[in-house]
N, C-alpha and C positions, 0 to 999 in steps of 0.2 A: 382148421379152416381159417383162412384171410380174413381179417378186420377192416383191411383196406375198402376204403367203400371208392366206388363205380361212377368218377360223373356222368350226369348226364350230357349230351348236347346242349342241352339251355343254360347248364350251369356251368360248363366252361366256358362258353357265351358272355354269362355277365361274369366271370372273372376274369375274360379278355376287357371287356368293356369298364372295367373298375380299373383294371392295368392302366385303361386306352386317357380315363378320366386322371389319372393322378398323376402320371409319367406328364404332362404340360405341353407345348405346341409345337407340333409337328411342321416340319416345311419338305419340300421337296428343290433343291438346290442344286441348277444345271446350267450348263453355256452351250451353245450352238454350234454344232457343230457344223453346220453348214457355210459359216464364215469364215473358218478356221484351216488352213492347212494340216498336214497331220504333228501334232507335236511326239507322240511316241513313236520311233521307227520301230524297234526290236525290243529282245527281253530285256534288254539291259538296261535301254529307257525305260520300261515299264517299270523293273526295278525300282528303280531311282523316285519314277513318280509317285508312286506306291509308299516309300520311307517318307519323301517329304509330305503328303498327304497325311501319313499315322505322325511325324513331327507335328503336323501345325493342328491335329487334334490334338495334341497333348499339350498345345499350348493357349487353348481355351476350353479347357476341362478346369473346373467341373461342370462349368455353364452348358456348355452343349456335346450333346451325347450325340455319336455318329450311330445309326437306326443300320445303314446298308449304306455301300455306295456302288458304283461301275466306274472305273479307267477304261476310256476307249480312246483308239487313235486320235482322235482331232475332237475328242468333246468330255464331260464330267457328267456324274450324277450323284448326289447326295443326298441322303433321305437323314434328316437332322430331328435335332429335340432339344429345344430351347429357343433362347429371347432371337428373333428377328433380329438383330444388330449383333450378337455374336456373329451369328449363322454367316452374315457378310463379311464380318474380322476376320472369320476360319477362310471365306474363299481368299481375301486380300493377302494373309498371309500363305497362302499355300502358293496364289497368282505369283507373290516377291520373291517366294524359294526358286519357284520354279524356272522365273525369267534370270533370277541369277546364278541357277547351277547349269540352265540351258545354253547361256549365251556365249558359254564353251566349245559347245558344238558348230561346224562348219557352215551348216545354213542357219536362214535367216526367221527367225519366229515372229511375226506380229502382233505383238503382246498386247495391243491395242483393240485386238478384235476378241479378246479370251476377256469372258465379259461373264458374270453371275445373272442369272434368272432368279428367281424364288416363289414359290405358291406357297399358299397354306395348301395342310390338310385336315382335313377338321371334323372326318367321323372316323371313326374302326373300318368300318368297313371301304373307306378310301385310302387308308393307310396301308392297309393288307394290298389294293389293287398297286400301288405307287410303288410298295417293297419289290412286288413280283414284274412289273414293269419293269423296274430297274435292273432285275434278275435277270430278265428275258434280252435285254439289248445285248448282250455278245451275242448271242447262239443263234438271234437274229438277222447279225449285220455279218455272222460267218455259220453257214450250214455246219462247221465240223466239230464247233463249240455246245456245249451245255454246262448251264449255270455252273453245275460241280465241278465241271473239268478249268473253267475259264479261271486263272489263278489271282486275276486284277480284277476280283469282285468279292464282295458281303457274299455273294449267291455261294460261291465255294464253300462256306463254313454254315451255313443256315440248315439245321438237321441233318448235320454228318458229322457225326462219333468221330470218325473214325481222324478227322484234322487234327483231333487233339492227341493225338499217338504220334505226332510229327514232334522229335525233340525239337524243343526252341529255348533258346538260353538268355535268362533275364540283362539287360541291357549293362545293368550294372554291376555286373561278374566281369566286362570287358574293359580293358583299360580304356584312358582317355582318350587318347587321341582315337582308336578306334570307335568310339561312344559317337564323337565329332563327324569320324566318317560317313559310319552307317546312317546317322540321321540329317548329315548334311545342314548340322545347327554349331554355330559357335558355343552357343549357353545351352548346356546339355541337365540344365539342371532340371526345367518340368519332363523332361524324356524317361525319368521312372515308371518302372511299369511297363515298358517297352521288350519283346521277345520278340528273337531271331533265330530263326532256321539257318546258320551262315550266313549270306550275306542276307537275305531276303525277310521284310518284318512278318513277322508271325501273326496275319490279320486280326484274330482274337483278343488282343491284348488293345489294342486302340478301335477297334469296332466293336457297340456293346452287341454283341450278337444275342444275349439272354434277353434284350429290351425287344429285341424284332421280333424273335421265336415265341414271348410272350405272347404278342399281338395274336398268334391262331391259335387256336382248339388244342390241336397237336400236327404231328407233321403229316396225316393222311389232307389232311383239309385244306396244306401248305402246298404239297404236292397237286391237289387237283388244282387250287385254283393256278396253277405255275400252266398249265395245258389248256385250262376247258374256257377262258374268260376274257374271248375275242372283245364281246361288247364293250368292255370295261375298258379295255386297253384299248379300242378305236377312238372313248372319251377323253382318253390320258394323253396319248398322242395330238388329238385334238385341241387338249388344254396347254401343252406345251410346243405346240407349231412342228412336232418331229413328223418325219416322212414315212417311211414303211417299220411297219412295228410286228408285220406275219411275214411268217416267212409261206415259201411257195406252197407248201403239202397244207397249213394251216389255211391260207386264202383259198387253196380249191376245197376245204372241208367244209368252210363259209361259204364257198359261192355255191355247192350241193344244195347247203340247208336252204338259200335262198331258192333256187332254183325248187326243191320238193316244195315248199312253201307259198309259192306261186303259181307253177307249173306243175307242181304233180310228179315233178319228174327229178330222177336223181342222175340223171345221163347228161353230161352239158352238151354233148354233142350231136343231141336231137331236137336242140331248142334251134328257133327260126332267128334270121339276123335280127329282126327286132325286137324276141328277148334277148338276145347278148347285150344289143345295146342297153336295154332297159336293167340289165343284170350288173352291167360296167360299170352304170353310173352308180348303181349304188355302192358297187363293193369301191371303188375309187372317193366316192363321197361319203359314205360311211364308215369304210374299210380303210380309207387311207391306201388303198391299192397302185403300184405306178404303172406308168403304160406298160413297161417291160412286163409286170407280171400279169395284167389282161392281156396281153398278146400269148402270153405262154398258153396260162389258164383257158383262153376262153375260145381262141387261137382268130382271135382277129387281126386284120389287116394294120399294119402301119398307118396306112392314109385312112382309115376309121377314127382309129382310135386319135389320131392327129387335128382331126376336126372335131369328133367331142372333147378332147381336154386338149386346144393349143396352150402353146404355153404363153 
């Protein structure tokens, strides 16, 4: 018989929260994508953004630990651990890569507008919402994505075995000049510790993925909160000025609950116009919902929904 002893619930609890205490200060580290045109067209940009990103972590390690991030077309996300003034040198330094291995490309980038935000987060249990936020914006801002499948995220490698069956060859088995390429750095010397699938960096090696996975219980707990934790993420959203954060089947699961919870009823298409509108405003004000998707949702008019939220 096993020796192995059984935690409980409350004891992986405070051994999350003794991790959450000694690991040091969390930030959550983003730009706007709303001012932004898109900087990555295709995989090959994504590519690129992706190396220099794992580059300019490797060039303020060991100060700060990257927690998660998201690469999306026209914005970042960074979920950090460490001093507040690193955290800004990582984004400055990825900004300088970036503007100078971009301005090769034919159009024209506004580098002036790709700009660093930063929050603290400052308990366990914000840190866990902030991870899975971050997780959540591909699959979000594209129906076909999910975190594991999305390749320009932390979310790909966060309780999946099976990433590390992907051969990746340490950076420094590759001659120089190639060293230079992949990383898009002249001084290739803090770049140890760097793995590559071919061209592509092998996100584990520059994301501490063991520092994030620590933060839950285990991966049942990782997994629900990634689906069930609308509230949390209306708050996040909220805190960082971002627009739609559910996607459509999520905001009709929320405007149900609202709806049984008010009205009794789980049908939205037996509520009177003025529960819709009473229903609107909160999934819009709460929800972060856009007209487009209470129009879908709730299947109101253009010129309704126009006159409660002009713009």
């Amino acid at each position: 018989m096993s020796d192995i002893k059984i935690l409980t619930f409350f004891e992986k609890e405070r051994i999350c929260e003794e991790r959450f205490r000694r690991a040091g200060q969390f930030w959550h580290l983003y730009s706007d994508g709303t001012v932004m045109e898109n900087i990555f067209l295709n995989d090959t940009e994504m590519k690129a953004g992706l190396s220099i990103l794992a580059a300019s972590v490797q060039m303020v390690k060991p100060d700060i630990r990257l927690v998660t991030f998201a690469l999306m077309k026209n914005h970042i996300h960074l979920i950090l651990c460490g001093h507040r003034e690193k955290c800004l040198q990582l984004f400055d330094i990825f900004k300088d890569k970036m503007r100078r291995i971009f301005r090769k490309t034919i159009r024209g980038i506004d580098w002036k507008r790709f700009n660093a935000k930063i929050l603290s987060i400052d308990s366990l249990k914000a840190l866990r919402n902030e991870i899975i936020y971050v997780h959540r914006n591909p699959f979000v801002a594209n129906p076909d994505q999910t975190p594991y499948g999305y390749p320009w995220s932390g979310g790909c490698a966060y309780f999946n075995p099976m990433i590390y069956d992907i051969g990746a060859d340490d950076i420094r088995s590759f001659s120089f000049d190639r060293q230079r390429k992949l990383t898009y750095s002249r001084d290739i010397s803090p770049m140890g510790g760097l793995k590559f699938a071919g061209d592509k960096v092998f996100i584990p090696s520059f994301c501490d993925i063991d520092l994030g996975e620590g933060m839950f219980t285990d991966a049942r707990s990782y997994f629900l909160l990634l689906t069930r934790n609308a509230e949390a993420y209306s708050q996040i959203a909220t805190r960082l000025e971002d627009k739609i954060f559910l996607t459509d089947d999520e905001m009709f699961i929320t405007a149900v609950h609202l709806a049984e919870k008010a009205y009794h009823t789980s049908k939205i298409t037996t509520l009177s116009p003025e529960q819709k509108v009473k229903l609107a405003k909160d999934l819009h004000f709460k929800y972060k919902a856009s007209k487009q998707q209470l129009r879908r949702i709730l299947r109101l008019e253009n010129t309704v929904l126009d006159e409660l939220f002009p713009i």
